[in-house]
Structure formats: C-alpha cells, structure tokens
N, C-alpha and C positions, 0 to 999 in steps of 0.2 A: 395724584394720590391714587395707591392701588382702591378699588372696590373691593368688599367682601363675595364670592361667590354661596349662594345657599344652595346650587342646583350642585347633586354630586357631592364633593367632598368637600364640607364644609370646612376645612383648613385651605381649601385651595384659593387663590387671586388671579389677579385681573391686572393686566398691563393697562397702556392708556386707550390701546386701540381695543378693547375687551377681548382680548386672548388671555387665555390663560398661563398663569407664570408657572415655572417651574418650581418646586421646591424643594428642600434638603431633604426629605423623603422621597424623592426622586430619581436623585442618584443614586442606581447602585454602587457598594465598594469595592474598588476593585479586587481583583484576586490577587490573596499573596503570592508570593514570588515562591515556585518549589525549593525544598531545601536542599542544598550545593551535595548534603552527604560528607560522607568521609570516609578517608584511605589510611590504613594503617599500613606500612611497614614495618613488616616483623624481621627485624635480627637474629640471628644466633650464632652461638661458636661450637663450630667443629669441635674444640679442646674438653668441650665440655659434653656428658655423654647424652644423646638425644633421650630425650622425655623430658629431661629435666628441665623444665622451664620455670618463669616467675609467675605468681599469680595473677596480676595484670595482663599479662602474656596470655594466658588461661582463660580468662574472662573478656577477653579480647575476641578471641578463637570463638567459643560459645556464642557471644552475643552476636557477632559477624552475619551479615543475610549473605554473602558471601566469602570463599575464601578461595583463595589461587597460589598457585606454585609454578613457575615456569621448569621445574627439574623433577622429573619423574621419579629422579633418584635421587634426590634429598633426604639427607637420612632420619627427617625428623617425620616424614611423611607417613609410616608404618606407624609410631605411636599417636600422632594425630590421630588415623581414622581409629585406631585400638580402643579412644578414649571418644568415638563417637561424632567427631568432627568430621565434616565433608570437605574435602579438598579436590578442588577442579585442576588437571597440569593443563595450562596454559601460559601463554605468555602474552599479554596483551600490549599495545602500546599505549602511550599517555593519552590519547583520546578515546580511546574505547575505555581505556580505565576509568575516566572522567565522567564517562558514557553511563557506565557499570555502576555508578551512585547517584545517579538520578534519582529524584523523588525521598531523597535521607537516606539513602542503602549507603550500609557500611560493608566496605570490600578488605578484608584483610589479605596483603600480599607477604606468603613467607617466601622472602629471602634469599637467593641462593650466596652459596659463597663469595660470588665480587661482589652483593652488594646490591645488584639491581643500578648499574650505572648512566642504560641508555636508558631507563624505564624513567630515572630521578630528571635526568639532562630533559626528559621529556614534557615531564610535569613542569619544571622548570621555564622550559618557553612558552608554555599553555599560560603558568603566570605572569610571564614576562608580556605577553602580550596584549593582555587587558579586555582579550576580546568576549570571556567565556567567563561565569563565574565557578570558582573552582572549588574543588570539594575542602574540606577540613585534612590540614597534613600532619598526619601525627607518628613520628621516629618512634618504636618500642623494642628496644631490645631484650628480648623472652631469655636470654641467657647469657652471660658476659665472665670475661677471664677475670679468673684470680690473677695476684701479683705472682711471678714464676710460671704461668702458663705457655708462655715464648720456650720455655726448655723440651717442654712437648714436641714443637714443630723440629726443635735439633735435634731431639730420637730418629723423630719419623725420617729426617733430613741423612741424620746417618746411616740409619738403619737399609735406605733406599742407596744409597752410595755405596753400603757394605756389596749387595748385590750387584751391583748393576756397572761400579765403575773399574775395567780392570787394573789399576793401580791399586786402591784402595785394597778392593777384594782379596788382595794376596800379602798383605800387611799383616805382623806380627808383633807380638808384645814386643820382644828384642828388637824389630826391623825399626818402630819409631822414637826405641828411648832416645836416641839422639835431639828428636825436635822437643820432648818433653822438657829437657836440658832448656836447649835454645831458646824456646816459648816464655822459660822461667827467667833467664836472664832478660831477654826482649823488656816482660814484663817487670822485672826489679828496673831497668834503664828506663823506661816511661815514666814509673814512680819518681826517679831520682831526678829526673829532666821535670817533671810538675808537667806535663803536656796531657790534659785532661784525653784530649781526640784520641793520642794512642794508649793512653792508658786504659779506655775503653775497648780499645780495638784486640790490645793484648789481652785482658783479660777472657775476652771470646774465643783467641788464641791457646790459652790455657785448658778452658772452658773444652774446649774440640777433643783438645791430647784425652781428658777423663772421658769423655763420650765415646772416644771412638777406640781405646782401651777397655772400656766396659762391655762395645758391642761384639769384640772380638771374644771377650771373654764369654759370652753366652753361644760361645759355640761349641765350647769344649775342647778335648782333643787333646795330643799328648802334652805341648809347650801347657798345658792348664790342667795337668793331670786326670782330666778326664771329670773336672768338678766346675762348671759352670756356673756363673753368675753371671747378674744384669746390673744395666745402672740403678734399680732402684735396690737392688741392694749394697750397690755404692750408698746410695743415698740413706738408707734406713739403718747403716753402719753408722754414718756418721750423725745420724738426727741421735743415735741411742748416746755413742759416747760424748755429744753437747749435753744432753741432759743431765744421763751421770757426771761429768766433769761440772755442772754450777747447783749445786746442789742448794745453793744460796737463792736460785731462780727459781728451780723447779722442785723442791722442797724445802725440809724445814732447818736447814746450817742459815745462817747470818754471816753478811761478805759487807761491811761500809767503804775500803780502802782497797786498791789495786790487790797491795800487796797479801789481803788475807783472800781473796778471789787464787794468787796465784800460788795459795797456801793448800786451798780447797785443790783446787787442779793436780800441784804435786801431790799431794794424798790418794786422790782417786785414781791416776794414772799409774801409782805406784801400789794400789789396790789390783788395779788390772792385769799390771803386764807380769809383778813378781818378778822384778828381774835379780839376778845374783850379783849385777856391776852394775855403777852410775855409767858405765861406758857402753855398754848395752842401746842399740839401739841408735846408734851414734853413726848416720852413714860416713864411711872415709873415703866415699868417691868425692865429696862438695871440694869447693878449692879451703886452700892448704891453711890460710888466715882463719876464715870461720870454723874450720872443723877444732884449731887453735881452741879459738873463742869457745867453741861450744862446750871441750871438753874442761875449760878451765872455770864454766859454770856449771858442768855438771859438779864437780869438785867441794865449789865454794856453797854452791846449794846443801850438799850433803856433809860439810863441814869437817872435810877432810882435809889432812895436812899432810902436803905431798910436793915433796920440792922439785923443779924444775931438773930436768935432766941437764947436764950442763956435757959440752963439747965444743966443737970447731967449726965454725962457718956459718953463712948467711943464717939458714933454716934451724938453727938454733937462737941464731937475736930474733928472727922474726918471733922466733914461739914465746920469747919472755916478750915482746912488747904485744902480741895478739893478749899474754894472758894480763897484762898491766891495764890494757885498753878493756879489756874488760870487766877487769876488777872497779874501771873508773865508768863506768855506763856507757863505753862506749865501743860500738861494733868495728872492728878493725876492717872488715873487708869493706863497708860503706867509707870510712876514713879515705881508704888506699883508693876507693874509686871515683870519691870527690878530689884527691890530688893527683890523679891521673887525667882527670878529665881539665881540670887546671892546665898540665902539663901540654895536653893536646889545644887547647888554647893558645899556647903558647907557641906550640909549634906553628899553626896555623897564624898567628900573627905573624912570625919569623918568616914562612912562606911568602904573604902578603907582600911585606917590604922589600922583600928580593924580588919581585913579579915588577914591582913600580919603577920606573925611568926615573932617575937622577936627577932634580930639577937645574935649571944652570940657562 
C-alpha cells in the first residue's frame, strides 16, 4: 500500500521501496501536432475578362498569407495587385509547396492556363505516399465559362488562321460558297442517317462556313462593298429577329399551339421584309423538288389560287407531285432521298451477291 507523503507535495506517494511515484500532474501534455495548412488552387477562364472573379475567389486572395503565380504574364495578375493583393511569380514544386503552409499558412496558387499539371501530379504522390502529413486541398475556381463560351475559342481559332495560314488567307465569300452547299447537305445526310457522332461533327462543319464568312467580312474591301461586319454582328442580327419573330416569349402576344407561333412568325416577318410577292425571297439555286415545295407553300400560306402550269415532260409531273406532297405535310426532297437511299441498298445488296461464289 502506497504511503502518504507530508514532506513537499502533499498530493505526492510513495512506492513500496519509498520512492516516490509519479503522478498525473506529472506529465506534461504533449504538444499538438502543427496544423498541415492549406492550398488553394485558383482557376480561371481566359473567356472570361480578367478581374472578374467570384467572391469566394476574392476572399480567398485577401485572406491568403501567401499567394503564387508561376506566369508572369497571367493576365489576372495586373488586376490582383490593382486590388492590393501580393503575388510572388514563382513556381514551386509539391514539396516546397507543402513546405510553404507549414504552421496553418494558407498559400493560394493562381493557375495558369494548363491547369498546374505537374504541380497537381505532385501533390498527388506527397499524398500517395503516407509519408508527410499534407496540407488541406481545396479546387476554386475564381471564374468559370458560360454555356456558348467554346465559340470564343473558334473566333480566336479563326481569326489566327485568317492570318497566318496561306490557304485560308486568300479565301473569299464566292471562293467557299461551294463548301457552304456541301457542309448543308453533309449535315441534312447525318440528320437523315440518325448518326448522332456525325451529326455533331457536321454541325461544327457548318458552324466553320459562318465564322469564317464573318471573318472575312470584317475586312472589307470591294467583294463587301467596302462595309464591314463581324460575327457578332451575325450574332446580334439574329438574337434581334428571334426576339421580334416570338413575341409570344419575349413580349405580350399569346402563342398555345404550333400553328399560332407560326401565325406570330408570318406576321412579323411579313412586318419586316415588305415584300411585294410570296415569291420574294425564295432562293432558286436549292434543288428543283424543294424550291417546288417551297413555292407551293408560299402560295397556300397566302391563300392564293394559282393553277399549276401545265406542259410536257418529267419536270412538270415532278412540280404537281412536289406541290401535292406538300399540300399533304410532306417534304418531297426528304421523300426522294429516303427512296434513293432505299435504292442504293439495293444496289449494294445486288453487288453483294454477285461478289459470292455459287454454292454446289
């Protein structure tokens, strides 16, 4: 049984051999463990114009005992220090970075363009390896793309091609209507095939022919009479006439049914253009079946009664069954090119069995 000690510290004991024991007043507690800290990685987009950042972003930056840029010329770096922020150009690797939040320091790294790949790969095996304990990882992205921000990169994409590649360079409105044609059909044939892959692929296809007709156009010169335009004023053409044309959306008309949407549309388009014919407007370069169709709905739209020209040979039955077919809802050239394509099935089978040896 321990003894009481009264000499000294009257809480203190006595072992068997009168030593004295140690007690839980004794030990010190150990020290905590310094805190790991944290790393932000700051994001941003190019597309978007530098300063503009999120709030979190902002507060980020401020609160930061430190902040780092491995690009001198990152373009968010001038409004950074503008707004008071200190940014060091450096480029550290994952263990000096690790190094750099010792004792709870928060190091904010912005970003450059790829991303910070060998910096991430780095930190990455510091975690993988269990050896170090590693700060706090925190992904922030200070500014992020809208939907439609990808068309940006196709300006800049064209724009640099306008210069730089001689093929391109010497391209004219006349020199590519050809592929504009081409591009349209490509893309009507994906649609008709259901082949989602190329129906994406043409539509970028398409996509190209307006961009790089627009860029041509902001150069001027005689083919453009000497009146230049951009693609955003493609663009702000046609944001104007969607708005005008639903007035049921974007104002106060009421549209419940297709057909009173396509009542609003004739009305406002026929606001617009003032034309003095239904046939106005009507190009007669398309092939010979829709241009058919097209004029045989202008017709029935404007409720005109206008009999069919009558004469001798193919291209007069074609014109009565294009405008039959489409008195009945149905598009003649889509018709003729689902039973063409029938057709080449056919052929294509026919091929097949002539190719195969005779069995016997």
């Amino acid at each position: 049984m321990n003894a009481t000690s009264f000499d000294g510290d009257p809480n203190a004991t006595t072992g068997p051999d009168g030593a004295p024991t140690a007690t839980g007043s004794d030990f010190a507690a150990p020290a905590a463990a310094p805190a790991p800290g944290r790393i932000v990685l700051l994001t941003t987009s190019h597309r978007v114009a530098p300063g503009l950042l999120s709030w979190p972003a902002w507060q980020a930056l401020r609160g930061a005992d430190q902040v780092l840029c491995a690009d001198g010329t990152h373009p968010q770096l001038p409004y950074l220090r503008e707004a008071g922020v200190t940014v060091d150009e450096t480029a550290p690797n994952a263990q000096e970075l690790v190094d750099a939040c010792a004792g709870g320091r928060t190091v904010v790294v912005v970003a450059t363009g790829e991303g910070e790949p060998r910096l991430t790969d780095g930190l990455a095996r510091l975690a993988g390896s269990g050896r170090i304990q590693m700060p706090d990882l925190e992904l922030l992205p200070a500014s992020y793309d809208l939907p439609g921000a990808r068309l940006l990169d196709l300006v800049q994409v064209m724009d640099r091609i306008r210069l730089e590649c001689p093929w391109s360079s010497q391209q004219t409105h006349k020199g590519l209507a050809k592929y504009g044609i081409e591009e349209a059909y490509e893309l009507v044939e994906a649609i008709e095939e259901g082949d989602r892959d190329e129906l994406r692929e043409e539509l970028g296809d398409v996509l190209l022919q307006v961009v790089f007709h627009a860029r041509i156009a902001e150069e001027g010169g005689p083919e453009d009479e000497d009146a230049p335009f951009s693609i955003d004023d493609v663009a702000g053409g046609i944001v104007t006439k969607l708005i005008h044309r639903h007035p049921h959306v974007f104002g106060d008309e009421t549209a419940t049914t297709p057909e009173e949407v396509k009542e609003h549309w004739l009305r406002t388009k026929a606001e617009e253009k003032r034309r003095t014919s239904v046939t106005e407007g009507i190009p007669l370069g398309q092939p010979g079946l829709a241009l058919a169709a097209k004029l045989a709905s202008r017709v029935r739209t404007a409720g005109l009664d206008v009999e069919l020209p009558r004469g001798e040979g193919v291209g007069y039955e074609l014109l009565a069954i294009a405008t039959r077919a489409e008195a009945e809802g149905v598009d003649p050239e889509a018709a003729l090119r689902a039973a063409a394509r029938a057709y080449r099935d056919a052929i294509r089978a026919t091929e097949g069995s002539a190719e195969r040896p005779a069995e016997g």
